[in-house]
C-alpha positions in Angstrom: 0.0 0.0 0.0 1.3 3.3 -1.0 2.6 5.8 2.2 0.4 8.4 0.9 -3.1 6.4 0.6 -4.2 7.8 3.8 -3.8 11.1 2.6 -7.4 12.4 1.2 -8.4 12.5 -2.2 -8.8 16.1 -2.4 -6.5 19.1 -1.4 -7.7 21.6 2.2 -8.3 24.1 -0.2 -11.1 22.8 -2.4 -13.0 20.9 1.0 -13.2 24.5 1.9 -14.5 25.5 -0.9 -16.7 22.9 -0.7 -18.0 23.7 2.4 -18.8 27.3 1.4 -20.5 26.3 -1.6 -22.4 23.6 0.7 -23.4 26.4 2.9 -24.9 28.7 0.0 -26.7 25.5 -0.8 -28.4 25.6 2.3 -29.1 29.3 2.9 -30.7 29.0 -0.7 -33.3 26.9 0.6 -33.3 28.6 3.9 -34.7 31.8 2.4 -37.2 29.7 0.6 -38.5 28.3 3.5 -37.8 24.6 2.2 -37.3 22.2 5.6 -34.1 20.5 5.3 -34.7 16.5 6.1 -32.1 13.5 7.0 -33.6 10.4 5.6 -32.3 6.7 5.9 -29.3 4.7 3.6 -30.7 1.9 4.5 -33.7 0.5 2.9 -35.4 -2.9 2.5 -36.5 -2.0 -0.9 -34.6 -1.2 -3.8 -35.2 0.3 -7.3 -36.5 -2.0 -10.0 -34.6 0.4 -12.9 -32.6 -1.8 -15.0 -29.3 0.9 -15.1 -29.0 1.4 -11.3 -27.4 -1.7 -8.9 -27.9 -1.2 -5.4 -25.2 -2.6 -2.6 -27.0 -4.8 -0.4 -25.8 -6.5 3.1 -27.9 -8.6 5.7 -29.0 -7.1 9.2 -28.7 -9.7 11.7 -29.2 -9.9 15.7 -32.0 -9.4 18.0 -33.2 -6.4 15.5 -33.4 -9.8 12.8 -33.6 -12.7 14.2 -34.5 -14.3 10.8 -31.9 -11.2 9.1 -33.2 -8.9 7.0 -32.2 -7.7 3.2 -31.4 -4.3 3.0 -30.1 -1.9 0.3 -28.0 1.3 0.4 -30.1 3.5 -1.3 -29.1 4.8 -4.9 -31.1 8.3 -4.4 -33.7 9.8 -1.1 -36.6 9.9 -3.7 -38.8 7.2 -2.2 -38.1 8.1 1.6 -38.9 12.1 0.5 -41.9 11.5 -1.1 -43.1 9.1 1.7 -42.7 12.4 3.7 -44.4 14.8 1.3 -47.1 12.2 1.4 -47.0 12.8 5.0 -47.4 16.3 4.5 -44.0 17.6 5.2 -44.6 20.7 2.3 -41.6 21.1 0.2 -38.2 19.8 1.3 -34.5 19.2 0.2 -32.0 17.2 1.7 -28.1 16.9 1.0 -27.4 13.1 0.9 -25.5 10.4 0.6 -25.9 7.7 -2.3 -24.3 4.8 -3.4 -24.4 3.4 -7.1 -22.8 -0.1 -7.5 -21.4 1.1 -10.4 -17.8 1.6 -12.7 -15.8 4.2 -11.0 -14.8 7.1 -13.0 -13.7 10.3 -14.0 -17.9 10.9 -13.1 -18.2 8.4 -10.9 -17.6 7.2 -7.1 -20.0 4.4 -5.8 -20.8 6.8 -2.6 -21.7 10.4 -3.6 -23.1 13.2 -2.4 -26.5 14.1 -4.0 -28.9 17.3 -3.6 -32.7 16.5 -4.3 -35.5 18.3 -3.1 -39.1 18.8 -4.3 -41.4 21.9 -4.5 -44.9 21.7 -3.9 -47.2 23.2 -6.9 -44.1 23.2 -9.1 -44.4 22.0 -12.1 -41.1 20.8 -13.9 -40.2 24.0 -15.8 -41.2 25.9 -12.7 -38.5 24.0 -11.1 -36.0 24.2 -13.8 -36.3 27.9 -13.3 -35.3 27.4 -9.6 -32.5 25.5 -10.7 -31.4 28.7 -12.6 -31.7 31.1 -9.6 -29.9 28.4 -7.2 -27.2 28.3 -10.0 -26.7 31.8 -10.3 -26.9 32.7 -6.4 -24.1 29.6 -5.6 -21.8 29.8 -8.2 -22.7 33.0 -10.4 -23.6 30.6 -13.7 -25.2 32.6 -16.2 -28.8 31.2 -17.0 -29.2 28.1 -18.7 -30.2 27.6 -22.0 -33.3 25.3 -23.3 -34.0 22.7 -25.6 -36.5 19.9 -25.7 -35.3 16.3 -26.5 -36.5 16.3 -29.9 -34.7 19.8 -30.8 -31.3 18.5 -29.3 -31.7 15.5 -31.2 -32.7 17.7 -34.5 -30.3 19.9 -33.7 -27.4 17.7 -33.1 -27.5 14.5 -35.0 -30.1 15.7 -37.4 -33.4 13.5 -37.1 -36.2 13.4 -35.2 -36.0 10.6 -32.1 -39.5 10.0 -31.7 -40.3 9.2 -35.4 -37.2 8.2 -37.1 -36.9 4.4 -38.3 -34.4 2.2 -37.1 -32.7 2.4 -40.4 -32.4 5.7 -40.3 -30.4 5.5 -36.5 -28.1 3.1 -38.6 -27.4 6.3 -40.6 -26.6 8.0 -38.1 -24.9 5.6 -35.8 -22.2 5.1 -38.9 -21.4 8.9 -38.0 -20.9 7.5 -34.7 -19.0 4.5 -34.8 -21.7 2.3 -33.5 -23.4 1.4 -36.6 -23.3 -2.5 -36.1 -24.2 -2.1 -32.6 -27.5 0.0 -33.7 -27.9 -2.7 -36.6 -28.6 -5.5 -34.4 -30.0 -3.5 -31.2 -33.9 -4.3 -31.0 -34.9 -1.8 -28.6 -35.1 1.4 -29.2 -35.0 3.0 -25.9 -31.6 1.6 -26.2 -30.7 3.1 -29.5 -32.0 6.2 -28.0 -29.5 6.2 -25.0 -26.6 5.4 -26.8 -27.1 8.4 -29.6 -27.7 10.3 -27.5 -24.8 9.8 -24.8 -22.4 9.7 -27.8 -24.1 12.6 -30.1 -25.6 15.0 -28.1 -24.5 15.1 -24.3 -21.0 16.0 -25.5 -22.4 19.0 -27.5 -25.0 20.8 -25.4 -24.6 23.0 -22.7 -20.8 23.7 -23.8 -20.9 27.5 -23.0 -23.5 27.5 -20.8 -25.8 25.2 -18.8 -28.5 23.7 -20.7 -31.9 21.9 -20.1 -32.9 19.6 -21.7 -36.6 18.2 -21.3 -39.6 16.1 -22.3 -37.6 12.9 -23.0 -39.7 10.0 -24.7 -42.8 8.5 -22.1 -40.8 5.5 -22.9 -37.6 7.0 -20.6 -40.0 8.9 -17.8 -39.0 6.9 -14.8 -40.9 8.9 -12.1 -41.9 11.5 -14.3 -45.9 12.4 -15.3 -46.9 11.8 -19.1 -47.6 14.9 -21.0 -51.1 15.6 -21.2 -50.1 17.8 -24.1 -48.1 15.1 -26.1 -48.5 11.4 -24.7 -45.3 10.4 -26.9 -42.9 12.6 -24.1 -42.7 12.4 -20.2 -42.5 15.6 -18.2 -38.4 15.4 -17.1 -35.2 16.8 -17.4 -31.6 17.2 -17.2 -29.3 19.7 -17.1 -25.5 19.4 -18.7 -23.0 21.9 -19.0 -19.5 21.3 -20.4 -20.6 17.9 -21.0 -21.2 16.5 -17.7 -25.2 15.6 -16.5 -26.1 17.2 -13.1 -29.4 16.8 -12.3 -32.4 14.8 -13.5 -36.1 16.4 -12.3 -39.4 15.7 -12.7 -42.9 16.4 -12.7 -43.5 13.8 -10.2 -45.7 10.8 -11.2 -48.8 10.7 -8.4 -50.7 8.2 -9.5 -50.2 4.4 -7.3 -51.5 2.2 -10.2 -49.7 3.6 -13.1 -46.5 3.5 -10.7 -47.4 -0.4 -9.8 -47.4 -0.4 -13.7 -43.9 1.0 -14.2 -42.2 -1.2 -11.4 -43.5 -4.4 -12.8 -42.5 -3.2 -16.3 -39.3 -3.1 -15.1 -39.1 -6.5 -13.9 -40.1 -8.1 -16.8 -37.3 -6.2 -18.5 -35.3 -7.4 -15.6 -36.2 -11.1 -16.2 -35.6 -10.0 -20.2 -32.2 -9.3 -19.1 -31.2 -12.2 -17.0 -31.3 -9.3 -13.8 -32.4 -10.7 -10.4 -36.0 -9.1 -9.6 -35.9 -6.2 -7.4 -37.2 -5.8 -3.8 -40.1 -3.7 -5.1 -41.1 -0.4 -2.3 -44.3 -1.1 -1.4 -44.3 1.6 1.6 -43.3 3.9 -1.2 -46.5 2.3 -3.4 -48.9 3.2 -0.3 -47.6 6.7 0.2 -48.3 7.3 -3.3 -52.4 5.9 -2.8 -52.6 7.7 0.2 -51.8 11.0 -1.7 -48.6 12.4 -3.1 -48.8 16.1 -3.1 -49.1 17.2 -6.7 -45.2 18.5 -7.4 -42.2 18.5 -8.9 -38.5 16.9 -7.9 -35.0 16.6 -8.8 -31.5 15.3 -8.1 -28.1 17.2 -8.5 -24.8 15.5 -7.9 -23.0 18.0 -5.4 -19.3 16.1 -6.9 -19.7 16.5 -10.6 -21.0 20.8 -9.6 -18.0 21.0 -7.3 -15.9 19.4 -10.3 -17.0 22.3 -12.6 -17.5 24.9 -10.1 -13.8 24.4 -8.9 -12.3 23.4 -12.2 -11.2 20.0 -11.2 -10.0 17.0 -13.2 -12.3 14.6 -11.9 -14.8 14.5 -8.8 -12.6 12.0 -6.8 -10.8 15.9 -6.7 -13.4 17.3 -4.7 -14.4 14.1 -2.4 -12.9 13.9 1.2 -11.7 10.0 0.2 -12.2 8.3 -3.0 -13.2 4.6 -2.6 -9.9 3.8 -3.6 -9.0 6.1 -0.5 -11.4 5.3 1.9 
């Protein structure tokens, strides 16, 4: 083991900084009147989406006499909105996650994540929140706009939600990924790979961007448009190539949820996955009424990596996994 292994990850300087921005964070929110909450890590349910893996370990003892499953959680969402259901009113909470995923210039399995959700909002009512907390905490000018199909117009030059498959052949060959796109069935898969190769790289390189009403094939969480059934009601915001946040305007219906969760299992079972410990106290918070409201999640790491100019987030963590 190296001499200098205990050493953390990051240099004094940038934890300070770290702690100042942390601060603004808060006294954003303060001003707003949004209740800062602590939820658990630990959960006995996990999420059923196919491109997150939860770490799980075994409580055992007099707590478990029989031991108990349970998952560190890969976001707060379903604790939150079991509180909103509650009826805490709008809340945020700066918290710890962990992904069991590749680590990477973007990654760390533990990470630091900001969510909170706003009453009433509605998703570009929260995006423009998003803009104000970016301006007041790091000065970011305001973010520019674009709708899924317009980035993909705009970009790579067709139109997602109508173009063939042989059409995104054309364009993977631009790519390099034309035999992959050849024999790839699904499209929500063709989708994700143009555009994590074609269009993440190119937006939001000046400035921040949105980017919004993904395909109702790709809503997670999110509400279908009532305007346009073909795209969901969420967003992300990029900026020099990186994705920060992912919001919604949060699904409140308990069936259509039920729907979405066992959806994902059969794609689960598709994929050879094991089946997921499905939240059924996050199920029954939704019938018993989730506030109508919008919600999103901003990894603290990846801002701090572009706020402080850093080579990679392990830059701006206390200890890296490799570290820790």
């Amino acid at each position: 083991m190296s001499e200098t292994l205990w050493q953390p990850s990051a240099s004094i300087q940038s934890l300070q900084q770290r702690a100042k921005i942390i601060n603004k964070i808060r006294c954003f929110f303060a001003k707003r009147e949004v209740m800062e909450v602590d939820t658990p890590c630990l959960s006995q349910a996990c999420v059923s989406d196919v491109h997150l893996h939860s770490f799980s370990t075994t409580l055992s003892g007099p707590a478990a006499p029989q031991t108990l499953p349970l998952y560190l959680q890969t976001s707060p969402e379903f604790h939150m909105k079991r509180l909103l259901a509650a009826g805490s009113g709008c809340i945020y909470q700066l918290a710890k996650a962990f992904r069991n995923e590749e680590a990477g210039r973007f990654h760390n399995p533990e990470f630091t994540m900001l969510e909170w959700y706003r009453i009433g909002f509605d998703h570009f009512a929260l995006m423009d929140e998003m803009d104000a907390l970016m301006h007041e905490v790091l000065a970011w000018e305001k973010a520019e706009r674009l709708s899924y199909v317009e980035a993909f117009e705009q970009h790579l030059g067709l139109n997602p939600l109508s173009a063939s498959h042989a059409e995104f052949v054309v364009v993977a060959k631009t790519l390099g990924v034309e035999d992959l796109v050849a024999r790839e069935p699904d499209r929500d898969t063709i989708l994700q790979l143009l555009f994590s190769l074609g269009v993440e790289p190119k937006v939001g390189q000046q400035r921040p961007c949105f980017v919004y009403h993904f395909p109702a094939s790709q809503a997670a969480l999110a509400r279908i448009s009532a305007k346009d059934p073909q795209v969901a009601e969420r967003f992300e915001l990029y900026f020099k190539g990186v994705e920060l946040a992912n919001g919604f305007h949060e699904l409140t219906d308990a069936e259509e949820q039920a729907q979405r969760f066992a959806k994902d299992q059969q794609v689960r079972e598709n994929m050879g996955l094991p089946a997921a410990q499905v939240d059924q106290r996050f199920l029954a918070a939704l019938g018993a009424g989730l506030p109508a409201c919008a919600g999103v999640a901003l990894g603290i790491d990846r801002l701090l990596m572009l706020a402080l100019d850093a080579p990679n987030i392990q830059a701006v963590q206390s200890f890296s996994v490799e570290r820790a």
